[in-house]
N, C-alpha and C positions, 0 to 999 in steps of 0.2 A: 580914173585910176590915180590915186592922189595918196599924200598921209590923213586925211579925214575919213578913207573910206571906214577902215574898223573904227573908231570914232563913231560916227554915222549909223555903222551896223549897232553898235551895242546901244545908240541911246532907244531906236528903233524896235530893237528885243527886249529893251524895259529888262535888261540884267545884262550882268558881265559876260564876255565871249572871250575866251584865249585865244591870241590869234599866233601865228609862224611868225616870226621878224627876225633877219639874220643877225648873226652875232656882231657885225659891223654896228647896227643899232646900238649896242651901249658903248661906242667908242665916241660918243656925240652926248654932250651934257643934255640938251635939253628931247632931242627923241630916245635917249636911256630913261631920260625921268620920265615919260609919257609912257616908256614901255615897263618899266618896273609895276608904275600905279596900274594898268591897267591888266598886270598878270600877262603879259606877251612870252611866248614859249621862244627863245633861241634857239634859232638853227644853224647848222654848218652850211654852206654852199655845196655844191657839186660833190657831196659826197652824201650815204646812209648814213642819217647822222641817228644812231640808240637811244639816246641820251634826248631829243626832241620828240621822237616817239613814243618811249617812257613817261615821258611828263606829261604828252597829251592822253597816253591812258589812265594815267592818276588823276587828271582832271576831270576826266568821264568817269571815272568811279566812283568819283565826290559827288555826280549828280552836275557837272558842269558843263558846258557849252564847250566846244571848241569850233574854232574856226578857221577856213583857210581860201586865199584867194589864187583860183586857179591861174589865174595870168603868170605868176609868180612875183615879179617885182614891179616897183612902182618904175616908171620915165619919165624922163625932160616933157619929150610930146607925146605922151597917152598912148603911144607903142606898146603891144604885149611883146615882153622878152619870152 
């Protein structure tokens, strides 16, 4: 469980995959620019967030991939939160 995993999955699928990355992600220059390029959908934490839901069905309506890793977030030590 690392930041390569989506990385990893899309080069694997031979096409782009939206994946969940919370909105803390584009508060960090260089994992905002990794998540810009790659189409990464922001999420809220701990709340329904519409607004991340919304965008993953606009993605599947374009005929897109989406993606999502059920652990939830990445760890220090490979821990599922």
């Amino acid at each position: 469980v690392n930041l390569l995993d989506p990385v990893s999955t899309i080069i694997s699928a031979g096409r782009n995959i939206h994946f969940l990355a919370t909105e803390s992600t584009w508060d960090e220059p260089f994992p905002s620019f990794l998540a810009v390029r790659a189409g990464a959908i922001p999420r809220k934490k701990f709340v329904t967030d519409s607004r991340s839901i919304r965008m993953m069905k606009g993605w599947r309506d374009l005929g897109g991939l989406v993606g999502l890793f059920p652990e939830g977030e990445r760890t220090w030590d490979g821990r599922r939160l």
